[in-house]
LUMGU-949085 format. One record per residue: x, y, z of N, C-alpha, C in turn. Coordinates in Angstrom, 2 decimals, m for minus. Each point is the difference from the previous one (the first is absolute). Layout:
# residues N
NODE     n_c1     n_c2     n_c3    ca_c1    ca_c2    ca_c3     c_c1     c_c2     c_c3
NODE        X        Y        Z        X        Y        Z        X        Y        Z
...
END
This chain:
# residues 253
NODE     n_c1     n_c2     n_c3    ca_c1    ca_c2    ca_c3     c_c1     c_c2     c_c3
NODE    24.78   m21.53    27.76    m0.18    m0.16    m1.46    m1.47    m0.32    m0.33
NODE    m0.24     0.36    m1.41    m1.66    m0.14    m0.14    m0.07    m1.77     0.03
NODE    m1.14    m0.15     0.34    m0.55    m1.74    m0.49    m0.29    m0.37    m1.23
NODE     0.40    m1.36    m0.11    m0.03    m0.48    m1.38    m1.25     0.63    m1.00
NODE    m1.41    m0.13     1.08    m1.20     0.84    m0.97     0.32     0.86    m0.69
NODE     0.43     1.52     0.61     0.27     1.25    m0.64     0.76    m0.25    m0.88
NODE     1.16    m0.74    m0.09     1.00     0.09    m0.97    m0.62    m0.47    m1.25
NODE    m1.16    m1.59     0.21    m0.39    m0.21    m1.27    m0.84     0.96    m0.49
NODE    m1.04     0.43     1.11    m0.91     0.87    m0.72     0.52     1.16    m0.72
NODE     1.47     0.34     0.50     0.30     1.45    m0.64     0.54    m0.45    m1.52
NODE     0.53    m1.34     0.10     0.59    m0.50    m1.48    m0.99    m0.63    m0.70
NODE    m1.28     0.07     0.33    m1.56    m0.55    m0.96    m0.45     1.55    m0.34
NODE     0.84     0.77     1.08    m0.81     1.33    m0.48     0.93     0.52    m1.63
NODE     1.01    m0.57    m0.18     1.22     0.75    m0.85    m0.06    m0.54    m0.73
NODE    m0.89    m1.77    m0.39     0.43    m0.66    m0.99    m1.41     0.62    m0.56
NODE    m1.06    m0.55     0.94    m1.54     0.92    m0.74     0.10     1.02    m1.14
NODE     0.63     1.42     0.82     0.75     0.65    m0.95     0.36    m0.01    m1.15
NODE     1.30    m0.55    m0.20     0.73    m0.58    m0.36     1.25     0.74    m0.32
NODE     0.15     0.46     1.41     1.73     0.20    m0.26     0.88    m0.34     0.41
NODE     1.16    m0.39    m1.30     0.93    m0.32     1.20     0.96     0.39     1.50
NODE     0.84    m0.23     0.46     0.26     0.03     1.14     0.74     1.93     0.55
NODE     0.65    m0.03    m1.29     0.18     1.60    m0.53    m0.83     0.76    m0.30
NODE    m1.31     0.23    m0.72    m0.96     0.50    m0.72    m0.63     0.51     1.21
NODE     0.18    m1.08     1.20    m1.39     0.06     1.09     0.81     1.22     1.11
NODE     1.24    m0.64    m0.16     0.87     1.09     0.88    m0.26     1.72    m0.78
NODE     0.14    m0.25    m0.42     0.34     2.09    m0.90    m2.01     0.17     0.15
NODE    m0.83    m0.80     0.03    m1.25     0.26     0.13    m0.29     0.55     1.40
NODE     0.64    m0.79     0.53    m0.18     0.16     1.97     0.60     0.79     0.36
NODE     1.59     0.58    m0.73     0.25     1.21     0.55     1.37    m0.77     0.64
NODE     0.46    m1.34    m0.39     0.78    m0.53     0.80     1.48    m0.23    m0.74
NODE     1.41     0.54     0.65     0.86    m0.27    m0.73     0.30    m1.64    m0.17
NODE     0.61     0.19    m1.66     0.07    m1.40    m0.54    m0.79    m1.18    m0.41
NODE    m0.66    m0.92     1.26    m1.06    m0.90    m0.50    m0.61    m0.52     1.14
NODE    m0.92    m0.80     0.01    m0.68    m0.48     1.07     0.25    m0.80     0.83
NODE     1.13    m0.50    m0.74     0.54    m1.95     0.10     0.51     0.01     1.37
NODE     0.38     1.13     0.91     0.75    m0.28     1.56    m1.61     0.09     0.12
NODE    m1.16     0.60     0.24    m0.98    m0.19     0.57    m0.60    m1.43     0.03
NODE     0.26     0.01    m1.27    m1.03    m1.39    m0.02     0.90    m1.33     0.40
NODE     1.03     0.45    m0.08     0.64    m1.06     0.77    m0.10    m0.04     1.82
NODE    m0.35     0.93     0.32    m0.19     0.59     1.46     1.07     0.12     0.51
NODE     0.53     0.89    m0.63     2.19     0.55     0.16    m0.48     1.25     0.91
NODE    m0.93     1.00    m1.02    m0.47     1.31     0.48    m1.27     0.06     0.43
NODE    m0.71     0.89     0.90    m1.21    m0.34     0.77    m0.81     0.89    m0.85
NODE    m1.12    m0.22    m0.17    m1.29     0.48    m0.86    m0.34     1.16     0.29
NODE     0.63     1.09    m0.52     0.28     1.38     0.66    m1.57     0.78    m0.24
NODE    m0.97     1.02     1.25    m0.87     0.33     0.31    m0.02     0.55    m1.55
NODE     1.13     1.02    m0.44     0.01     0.76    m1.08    m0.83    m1.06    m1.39
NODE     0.29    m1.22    m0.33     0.10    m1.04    m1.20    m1.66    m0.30     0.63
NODE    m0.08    m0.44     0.82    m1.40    m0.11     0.24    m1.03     0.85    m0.59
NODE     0.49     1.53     0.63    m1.28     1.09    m0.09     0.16     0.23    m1.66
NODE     1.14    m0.33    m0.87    m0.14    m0.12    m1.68    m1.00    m1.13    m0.17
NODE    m0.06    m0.90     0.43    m0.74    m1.25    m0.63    m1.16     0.49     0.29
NODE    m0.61     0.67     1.24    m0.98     0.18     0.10    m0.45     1.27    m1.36
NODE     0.64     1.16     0.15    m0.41     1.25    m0.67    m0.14    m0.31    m1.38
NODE     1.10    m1.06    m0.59    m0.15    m0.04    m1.29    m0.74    m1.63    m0.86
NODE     0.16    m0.55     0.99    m1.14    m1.51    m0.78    m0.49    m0.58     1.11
NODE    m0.76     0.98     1.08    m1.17    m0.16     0.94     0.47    m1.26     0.75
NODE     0.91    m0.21     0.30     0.33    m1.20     0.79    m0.09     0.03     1.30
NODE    m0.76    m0.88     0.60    m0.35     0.52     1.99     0.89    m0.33     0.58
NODE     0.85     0.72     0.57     1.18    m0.52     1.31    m0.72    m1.33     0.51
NODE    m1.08     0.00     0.61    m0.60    m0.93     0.89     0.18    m1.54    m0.82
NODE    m0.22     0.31    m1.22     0.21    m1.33    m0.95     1.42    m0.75     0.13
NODE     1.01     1.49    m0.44     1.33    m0.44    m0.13     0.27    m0.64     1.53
NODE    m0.21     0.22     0.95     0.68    m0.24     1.02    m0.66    m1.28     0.89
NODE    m1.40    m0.87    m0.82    m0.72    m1.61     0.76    m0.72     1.13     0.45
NODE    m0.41     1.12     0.36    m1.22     0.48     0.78    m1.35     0.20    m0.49
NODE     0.01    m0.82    m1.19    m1.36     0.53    m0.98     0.38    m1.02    m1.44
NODE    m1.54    m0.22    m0.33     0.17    m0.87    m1.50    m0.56     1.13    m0.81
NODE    m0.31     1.15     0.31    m0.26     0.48    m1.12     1.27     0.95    m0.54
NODE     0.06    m0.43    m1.10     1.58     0.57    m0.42    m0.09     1.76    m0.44
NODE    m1.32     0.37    m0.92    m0.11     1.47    m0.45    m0.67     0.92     0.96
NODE     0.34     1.03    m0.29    m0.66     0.99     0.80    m0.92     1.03    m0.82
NODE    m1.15    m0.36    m0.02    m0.23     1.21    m1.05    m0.08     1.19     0.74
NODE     0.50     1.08    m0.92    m0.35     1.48     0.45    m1.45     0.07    m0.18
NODE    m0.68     1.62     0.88    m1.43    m0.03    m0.57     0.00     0.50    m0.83
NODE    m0.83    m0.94    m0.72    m0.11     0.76    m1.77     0.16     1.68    m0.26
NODE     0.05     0.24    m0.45     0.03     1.30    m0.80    m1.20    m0.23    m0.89
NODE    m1.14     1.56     0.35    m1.34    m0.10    m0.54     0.23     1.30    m1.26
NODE    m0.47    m0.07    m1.04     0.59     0.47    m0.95    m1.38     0.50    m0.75
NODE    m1.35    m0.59     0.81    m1.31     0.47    m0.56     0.00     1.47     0.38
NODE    m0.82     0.29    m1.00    m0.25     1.68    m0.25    m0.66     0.57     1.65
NODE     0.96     1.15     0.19    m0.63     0.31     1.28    m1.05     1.04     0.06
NODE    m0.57     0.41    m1.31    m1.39     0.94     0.13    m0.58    m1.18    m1.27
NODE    m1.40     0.12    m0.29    m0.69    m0.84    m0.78    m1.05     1.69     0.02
NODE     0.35     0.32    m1.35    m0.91     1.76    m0.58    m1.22    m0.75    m0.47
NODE    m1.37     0.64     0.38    m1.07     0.08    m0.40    m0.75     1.39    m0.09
NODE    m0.78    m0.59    m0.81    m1.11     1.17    m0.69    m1.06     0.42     0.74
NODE    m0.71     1.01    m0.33    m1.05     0.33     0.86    m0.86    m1.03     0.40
NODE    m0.19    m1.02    m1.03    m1.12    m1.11     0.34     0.88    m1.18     0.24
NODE     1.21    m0.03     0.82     0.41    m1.29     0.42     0.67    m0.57    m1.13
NODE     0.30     0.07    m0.65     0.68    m0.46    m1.15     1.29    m0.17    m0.01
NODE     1.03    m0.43    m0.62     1.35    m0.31    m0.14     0.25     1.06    m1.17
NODE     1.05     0.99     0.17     0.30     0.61    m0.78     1.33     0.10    m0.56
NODE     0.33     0.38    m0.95     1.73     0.18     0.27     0.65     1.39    m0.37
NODE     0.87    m0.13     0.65     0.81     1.21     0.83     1.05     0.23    m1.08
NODE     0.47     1.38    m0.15     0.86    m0.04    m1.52     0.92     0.64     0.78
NODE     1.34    m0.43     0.17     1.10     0.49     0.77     1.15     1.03    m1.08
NODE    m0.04     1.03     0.51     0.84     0.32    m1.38     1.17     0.30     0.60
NODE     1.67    m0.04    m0.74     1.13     0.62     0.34     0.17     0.93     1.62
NODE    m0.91     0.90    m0.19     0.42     0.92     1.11    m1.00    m0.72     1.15
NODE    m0.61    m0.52     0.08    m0.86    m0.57     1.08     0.35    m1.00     0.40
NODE     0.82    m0.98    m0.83     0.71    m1.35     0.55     0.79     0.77     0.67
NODE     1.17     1.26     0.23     1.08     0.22     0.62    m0.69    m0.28     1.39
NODE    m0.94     0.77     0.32    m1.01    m0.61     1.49    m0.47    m1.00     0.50
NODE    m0.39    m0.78    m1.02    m0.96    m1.28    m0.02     0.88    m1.12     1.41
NODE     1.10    m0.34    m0.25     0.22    m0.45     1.11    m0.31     0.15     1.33
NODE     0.46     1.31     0.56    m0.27     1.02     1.14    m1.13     0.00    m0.10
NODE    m1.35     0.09    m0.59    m1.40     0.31     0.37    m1.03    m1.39    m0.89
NODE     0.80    m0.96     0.18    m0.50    m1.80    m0.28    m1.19    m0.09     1.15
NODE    m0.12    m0.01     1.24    m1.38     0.11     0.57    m0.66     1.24    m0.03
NODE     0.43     0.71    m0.24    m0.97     1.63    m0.13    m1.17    m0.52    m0.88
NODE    m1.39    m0.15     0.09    m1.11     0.05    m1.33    m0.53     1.06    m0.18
NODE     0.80     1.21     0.88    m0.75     1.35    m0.29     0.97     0.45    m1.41
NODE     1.40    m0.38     0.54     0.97     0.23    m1.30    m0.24    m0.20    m1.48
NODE    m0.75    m1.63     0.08    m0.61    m0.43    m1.29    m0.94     0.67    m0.67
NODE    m0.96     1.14     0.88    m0.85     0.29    m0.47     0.42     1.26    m0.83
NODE     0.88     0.44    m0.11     0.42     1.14    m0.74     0.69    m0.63    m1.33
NODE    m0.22    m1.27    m0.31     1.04    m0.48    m1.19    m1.53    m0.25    m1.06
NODE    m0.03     0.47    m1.24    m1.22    m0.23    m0.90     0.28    m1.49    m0.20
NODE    m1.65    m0.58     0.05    m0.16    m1.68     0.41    m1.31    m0.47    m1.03
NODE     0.15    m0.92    m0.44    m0.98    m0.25    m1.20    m0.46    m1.17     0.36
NODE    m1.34    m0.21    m0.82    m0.67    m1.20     0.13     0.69    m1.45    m0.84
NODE    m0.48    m0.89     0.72     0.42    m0.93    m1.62    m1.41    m0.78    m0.48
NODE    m0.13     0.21    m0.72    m0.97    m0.15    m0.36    m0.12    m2.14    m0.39
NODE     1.29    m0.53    m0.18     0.04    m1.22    m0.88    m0.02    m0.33     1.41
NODE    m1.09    m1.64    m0.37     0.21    m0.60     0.97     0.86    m0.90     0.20
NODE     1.14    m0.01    m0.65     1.45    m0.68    m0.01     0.31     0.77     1.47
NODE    m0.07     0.94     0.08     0.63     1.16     1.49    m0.52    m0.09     0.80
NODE    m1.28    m0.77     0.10    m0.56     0.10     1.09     0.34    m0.46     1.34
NODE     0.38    m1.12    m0.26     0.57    m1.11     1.34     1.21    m0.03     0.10
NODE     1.07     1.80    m0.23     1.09    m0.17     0.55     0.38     1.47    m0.15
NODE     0.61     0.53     0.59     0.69     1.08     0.15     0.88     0.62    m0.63
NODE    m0.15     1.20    m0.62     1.18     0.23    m0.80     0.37     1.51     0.11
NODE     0.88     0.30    m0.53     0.67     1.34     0.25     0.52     0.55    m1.32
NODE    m0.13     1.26    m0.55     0.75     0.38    m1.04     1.81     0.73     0.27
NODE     0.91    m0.15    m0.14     0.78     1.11     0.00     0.97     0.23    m0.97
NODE     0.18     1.41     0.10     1.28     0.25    m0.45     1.40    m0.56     0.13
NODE     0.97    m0.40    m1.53     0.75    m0.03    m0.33     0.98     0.94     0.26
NODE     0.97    m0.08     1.29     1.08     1.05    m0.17     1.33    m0.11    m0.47
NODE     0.90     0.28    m0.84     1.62    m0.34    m0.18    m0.11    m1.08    m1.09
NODE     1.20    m0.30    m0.43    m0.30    m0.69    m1.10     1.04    m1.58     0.02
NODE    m0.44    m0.17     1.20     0.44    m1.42     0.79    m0.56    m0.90    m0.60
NODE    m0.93     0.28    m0.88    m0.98    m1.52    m0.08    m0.17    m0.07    m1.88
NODE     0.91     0.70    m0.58    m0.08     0.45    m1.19     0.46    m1.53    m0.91
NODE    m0.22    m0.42    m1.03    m0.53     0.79    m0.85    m1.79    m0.26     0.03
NODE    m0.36    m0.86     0.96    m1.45    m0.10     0.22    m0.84     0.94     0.06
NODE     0.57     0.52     1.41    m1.12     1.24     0.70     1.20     1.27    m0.24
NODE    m0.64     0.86    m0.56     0.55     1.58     0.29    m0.53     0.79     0.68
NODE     1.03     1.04     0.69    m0.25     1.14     0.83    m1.51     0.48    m0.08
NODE    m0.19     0.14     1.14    m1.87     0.51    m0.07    m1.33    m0.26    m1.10
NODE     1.06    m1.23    m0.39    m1.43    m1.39    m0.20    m0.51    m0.22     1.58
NODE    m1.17    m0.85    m1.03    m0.95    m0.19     1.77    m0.16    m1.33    m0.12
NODE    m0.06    m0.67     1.32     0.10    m2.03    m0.02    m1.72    m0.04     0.97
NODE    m0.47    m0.96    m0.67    m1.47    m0.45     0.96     0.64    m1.52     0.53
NODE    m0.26     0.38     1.14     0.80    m1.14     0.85    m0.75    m0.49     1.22
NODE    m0.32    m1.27     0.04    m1.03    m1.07     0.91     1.00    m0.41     1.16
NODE    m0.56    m0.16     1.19     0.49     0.25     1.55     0.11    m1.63    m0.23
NODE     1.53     0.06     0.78    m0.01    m1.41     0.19    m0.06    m0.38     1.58
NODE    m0.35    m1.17     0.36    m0.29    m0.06     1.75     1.15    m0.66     0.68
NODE     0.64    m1.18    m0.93     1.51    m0.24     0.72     0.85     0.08    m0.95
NODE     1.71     0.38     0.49     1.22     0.09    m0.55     0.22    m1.31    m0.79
NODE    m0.28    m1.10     0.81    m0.37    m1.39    m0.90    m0.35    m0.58    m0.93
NODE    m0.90     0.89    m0.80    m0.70     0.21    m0.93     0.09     1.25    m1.18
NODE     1.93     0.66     0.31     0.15     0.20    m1.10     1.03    m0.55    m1.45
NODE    m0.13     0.23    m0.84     0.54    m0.64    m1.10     1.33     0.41    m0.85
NODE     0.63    m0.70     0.12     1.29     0.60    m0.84    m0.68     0.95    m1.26
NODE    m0.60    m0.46    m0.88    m0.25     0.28    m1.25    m0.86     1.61    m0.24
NODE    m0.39     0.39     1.08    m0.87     0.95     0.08     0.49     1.28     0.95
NODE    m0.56     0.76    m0.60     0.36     1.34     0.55    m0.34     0.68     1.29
NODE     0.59     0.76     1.04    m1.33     0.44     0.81     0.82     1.33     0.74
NODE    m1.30     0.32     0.67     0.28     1.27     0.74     0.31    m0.75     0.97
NODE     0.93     0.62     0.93     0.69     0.16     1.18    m0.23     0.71     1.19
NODE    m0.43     0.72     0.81    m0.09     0.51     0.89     0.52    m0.08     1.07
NODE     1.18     0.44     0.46     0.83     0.19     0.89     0.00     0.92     0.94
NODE     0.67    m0.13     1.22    m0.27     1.29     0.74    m0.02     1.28    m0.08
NODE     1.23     0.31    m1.03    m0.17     1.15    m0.15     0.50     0.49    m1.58
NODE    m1.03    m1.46    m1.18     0.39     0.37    m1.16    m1.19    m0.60    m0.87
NODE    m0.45    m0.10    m1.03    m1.06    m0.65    m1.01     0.94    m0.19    m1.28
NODE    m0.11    m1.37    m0.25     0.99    m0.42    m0.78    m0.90    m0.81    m1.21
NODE     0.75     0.23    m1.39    m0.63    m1.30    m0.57     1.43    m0.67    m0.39
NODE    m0.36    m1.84     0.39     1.22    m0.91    m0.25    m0.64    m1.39    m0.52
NODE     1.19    m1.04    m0.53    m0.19    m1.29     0.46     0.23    m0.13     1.23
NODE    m0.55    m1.51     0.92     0.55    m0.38     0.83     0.42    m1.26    m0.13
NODE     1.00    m0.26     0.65     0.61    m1.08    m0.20    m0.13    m0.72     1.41
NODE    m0.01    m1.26     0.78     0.30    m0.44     1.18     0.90    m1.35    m0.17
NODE     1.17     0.32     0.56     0.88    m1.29     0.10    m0.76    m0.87     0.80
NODE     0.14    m1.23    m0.35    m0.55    m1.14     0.74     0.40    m0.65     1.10
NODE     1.47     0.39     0.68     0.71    m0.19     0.69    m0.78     1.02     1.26
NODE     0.01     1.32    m0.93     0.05     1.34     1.11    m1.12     0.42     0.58
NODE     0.50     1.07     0.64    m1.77     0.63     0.65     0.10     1.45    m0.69
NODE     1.22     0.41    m0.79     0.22     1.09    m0.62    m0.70     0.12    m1.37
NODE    m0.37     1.22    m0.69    m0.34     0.50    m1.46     0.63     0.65    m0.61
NODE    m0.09    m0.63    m1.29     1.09     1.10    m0.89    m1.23     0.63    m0.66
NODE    m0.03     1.27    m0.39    m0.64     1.15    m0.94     0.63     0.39    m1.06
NODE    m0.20    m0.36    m1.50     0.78     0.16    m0.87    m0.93     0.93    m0.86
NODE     1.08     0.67    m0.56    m0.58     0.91    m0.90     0.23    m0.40    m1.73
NODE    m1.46     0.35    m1.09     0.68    m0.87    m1.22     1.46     1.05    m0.56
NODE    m0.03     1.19     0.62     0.96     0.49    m1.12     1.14    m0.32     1.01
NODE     1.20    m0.39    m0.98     1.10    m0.68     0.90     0.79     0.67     0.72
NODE     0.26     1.63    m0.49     0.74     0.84     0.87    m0.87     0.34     1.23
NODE    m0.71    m0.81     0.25    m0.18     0.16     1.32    m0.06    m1.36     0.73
NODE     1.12    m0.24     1.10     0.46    m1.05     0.57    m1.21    m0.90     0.77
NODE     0.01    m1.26     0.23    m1.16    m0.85     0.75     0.76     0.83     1.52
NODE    m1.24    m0.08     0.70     0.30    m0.07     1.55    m1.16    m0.13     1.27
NODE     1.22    m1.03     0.73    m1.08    m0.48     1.04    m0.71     0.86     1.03
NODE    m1.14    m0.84     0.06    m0.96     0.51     1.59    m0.39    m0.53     1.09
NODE    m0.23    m0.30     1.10    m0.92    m0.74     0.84    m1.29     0.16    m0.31
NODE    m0.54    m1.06     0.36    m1.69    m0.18    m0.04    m0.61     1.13     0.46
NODE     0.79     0.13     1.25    m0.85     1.04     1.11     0.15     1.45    m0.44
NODE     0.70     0.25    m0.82     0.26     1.71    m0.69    m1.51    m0.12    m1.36
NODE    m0.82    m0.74     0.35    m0.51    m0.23    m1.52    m1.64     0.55     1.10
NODE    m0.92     0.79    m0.44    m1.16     0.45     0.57    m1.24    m0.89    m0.71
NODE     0.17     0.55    m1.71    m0.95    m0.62    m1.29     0.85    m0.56    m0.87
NODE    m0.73    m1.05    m0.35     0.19    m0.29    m2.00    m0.81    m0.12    m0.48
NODE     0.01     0.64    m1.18    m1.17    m0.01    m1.32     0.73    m0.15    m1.08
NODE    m0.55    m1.88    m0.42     0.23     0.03    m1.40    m0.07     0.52    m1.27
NODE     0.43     0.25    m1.00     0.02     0.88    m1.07    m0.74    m0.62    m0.68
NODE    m1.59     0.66    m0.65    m0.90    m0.62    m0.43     0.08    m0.01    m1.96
NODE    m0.29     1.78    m0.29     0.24     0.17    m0.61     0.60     1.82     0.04
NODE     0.12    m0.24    m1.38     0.71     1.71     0.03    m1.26     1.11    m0.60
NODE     0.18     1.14     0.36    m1.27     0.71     0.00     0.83     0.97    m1.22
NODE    m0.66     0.35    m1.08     1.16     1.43    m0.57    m1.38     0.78    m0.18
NODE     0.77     1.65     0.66    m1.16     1.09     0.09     0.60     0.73    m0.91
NODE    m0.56     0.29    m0.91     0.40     1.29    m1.01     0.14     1.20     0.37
NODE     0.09     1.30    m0.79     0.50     1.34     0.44    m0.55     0.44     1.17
NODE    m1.59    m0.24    m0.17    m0.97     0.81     0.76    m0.36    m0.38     1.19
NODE     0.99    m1.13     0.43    m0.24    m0.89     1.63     0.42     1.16     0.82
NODE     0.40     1.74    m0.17     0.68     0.06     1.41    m1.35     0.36     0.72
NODE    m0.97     0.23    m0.54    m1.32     0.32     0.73    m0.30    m1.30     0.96
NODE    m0.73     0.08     0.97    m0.52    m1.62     0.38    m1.37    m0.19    m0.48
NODE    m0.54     0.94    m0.51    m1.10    m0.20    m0.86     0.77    m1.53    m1.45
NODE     0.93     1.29    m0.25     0.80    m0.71    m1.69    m0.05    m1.20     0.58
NODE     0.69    m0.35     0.84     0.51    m0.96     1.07    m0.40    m1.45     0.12
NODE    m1.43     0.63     0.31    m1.50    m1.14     0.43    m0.50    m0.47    m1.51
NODE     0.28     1.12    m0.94    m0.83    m0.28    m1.37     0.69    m1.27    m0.96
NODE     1.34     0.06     0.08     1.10    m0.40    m0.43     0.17    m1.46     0.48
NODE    m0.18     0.08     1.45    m0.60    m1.72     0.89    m1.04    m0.52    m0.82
NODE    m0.48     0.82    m0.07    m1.33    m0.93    m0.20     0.04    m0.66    m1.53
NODE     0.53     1.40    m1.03     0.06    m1.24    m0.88     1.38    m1.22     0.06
NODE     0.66     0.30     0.66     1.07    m0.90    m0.14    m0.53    m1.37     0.99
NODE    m0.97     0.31     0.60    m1.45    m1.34     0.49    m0.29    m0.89    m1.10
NODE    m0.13     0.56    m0.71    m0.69    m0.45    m1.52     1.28    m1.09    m0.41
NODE     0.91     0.82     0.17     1.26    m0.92    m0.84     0.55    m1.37     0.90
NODE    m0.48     0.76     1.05     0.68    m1.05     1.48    m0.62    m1.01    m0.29
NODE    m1.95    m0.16    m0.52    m0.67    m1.29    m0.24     0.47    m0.55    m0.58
NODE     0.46     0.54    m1.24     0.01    m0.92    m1.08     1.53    m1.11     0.73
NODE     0.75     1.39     0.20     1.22    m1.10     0.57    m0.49    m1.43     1.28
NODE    m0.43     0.38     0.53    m0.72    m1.01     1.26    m0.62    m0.95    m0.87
NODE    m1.02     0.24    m1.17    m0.70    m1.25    m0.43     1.17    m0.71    m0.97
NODE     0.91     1.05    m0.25     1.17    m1.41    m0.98     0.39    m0.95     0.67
NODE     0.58     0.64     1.57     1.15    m0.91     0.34    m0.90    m0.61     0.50
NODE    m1.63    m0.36     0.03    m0.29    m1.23     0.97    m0.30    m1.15    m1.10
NODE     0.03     0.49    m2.01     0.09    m1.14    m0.23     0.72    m0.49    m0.43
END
């Protein structure tokens, strides 16, 4: 039978939580409740372990007196931009991702020869300077009534998952998808929910590790008729630069 340690540590692990003795069972995968375990009726099955670990980082070595450190962290998940586009003179530029080029963008995320075929503009404000940003396309109408279909989002690279915000919007980048969502992170979990604002389309979870980029949703770009050129394209940025200041100098006072 396990030793008194494990048993408390596994019932500091359930109250932490806070579930009760049922809640923790249907979590673990275990019929009924915990209460023969923790009474040490039933033995601390390898299976209930490798849950504690997978789902609230708990170290076997802890549960069992072999270790005081109780969490395990996974290795982070790096979520910084994996090309950084510059200009002929070294510069930070940004990269305008449109509909049909995100379908790739996953699959060719370290390619920088890939990037170089996407039309890429200067920014001229020095609000942009000291951070990275990306333009893209709006696809589907998941995110409605905000953003519509082949609107375009200017969106700033974020460097950890840690650091994103319920309240705000962002691109997604997944293995083999470019998404714009909320994110949500339970505080319990190591899981993400991705919600979309329009409601017929259901929240659903991800792992960290399916996640490549995020870029927060900065602002929204609208290109009029004549954007399908990338001339129109670049012209259309630039004045919507103009508008981006003014927005940047409101919200700082």
């Amino acid at each position: 039978m396990e030793n008194e340690l494990t048993l408390k540590r596994f019932v500091d692990v359930r109250r932490d939580l806070g579930y009760t003795q049922a809640e923790f069972a249907k979590v673990l995968g275990i019929r009924n409740t915990t209460a023969d375990i923790e009474r040490g009726r039933t033995k601390l099955s390898g299976k209930v372990v490798a849950e504690l670990l997978k789902q609230f980082k708990i170290n076997p070595l802890w549960l069992f007196g072999e270790s005081e450190m109780q969490y395990l962290e996974p290795s982070k998940t790096s979520v910084i931009p994996k090309v950084v586009t510059v200009d002929s003179s070294d510069n930070e530029n940004m990269v305008l991702v449109n509909a049909k080029a995100a379908a790739g963008y996953p699959q060719n995320i370290q390619d920088t020869s890939w990037y170089r075929q996407l039309p890429a503009f200067d920014l001229p404000l020095p609000e942009f300077r000291n951070a990275t940003y990306r333009g893209f396309q709006v696809e589907g109408d998941s995110m409605l009534p905000n953003l519509r279909p082949g609107e375009w989002v200017l969106a700033k690279a974020v460097e950890d998952i840690a650091d994103v915000n319920p309240n705000k919007i962002y691109v997604i980048v997944l293995e083999d998808a470019v998404l714009v969502k909320k994110i949500e992170k339970a505080p319990n979990s190591n899981h993400i929910t991705l919600i979309s604002l329009n409601e017929t389309y259901p929240p659903y979870l991800i792992e960290p590790q399916q996640i490549q980029e995020i870029w927060q949703v900065n602002s929204k770009i609208t290109f009029g008729v004549d954007a399908t050129t990338e001339k129109g394209l670049l012209r259309q940025l630039q004045e919507s630069m103009e508008e981006l200041k003014s927005q940047f100098n409101q919200g700082k006072s």
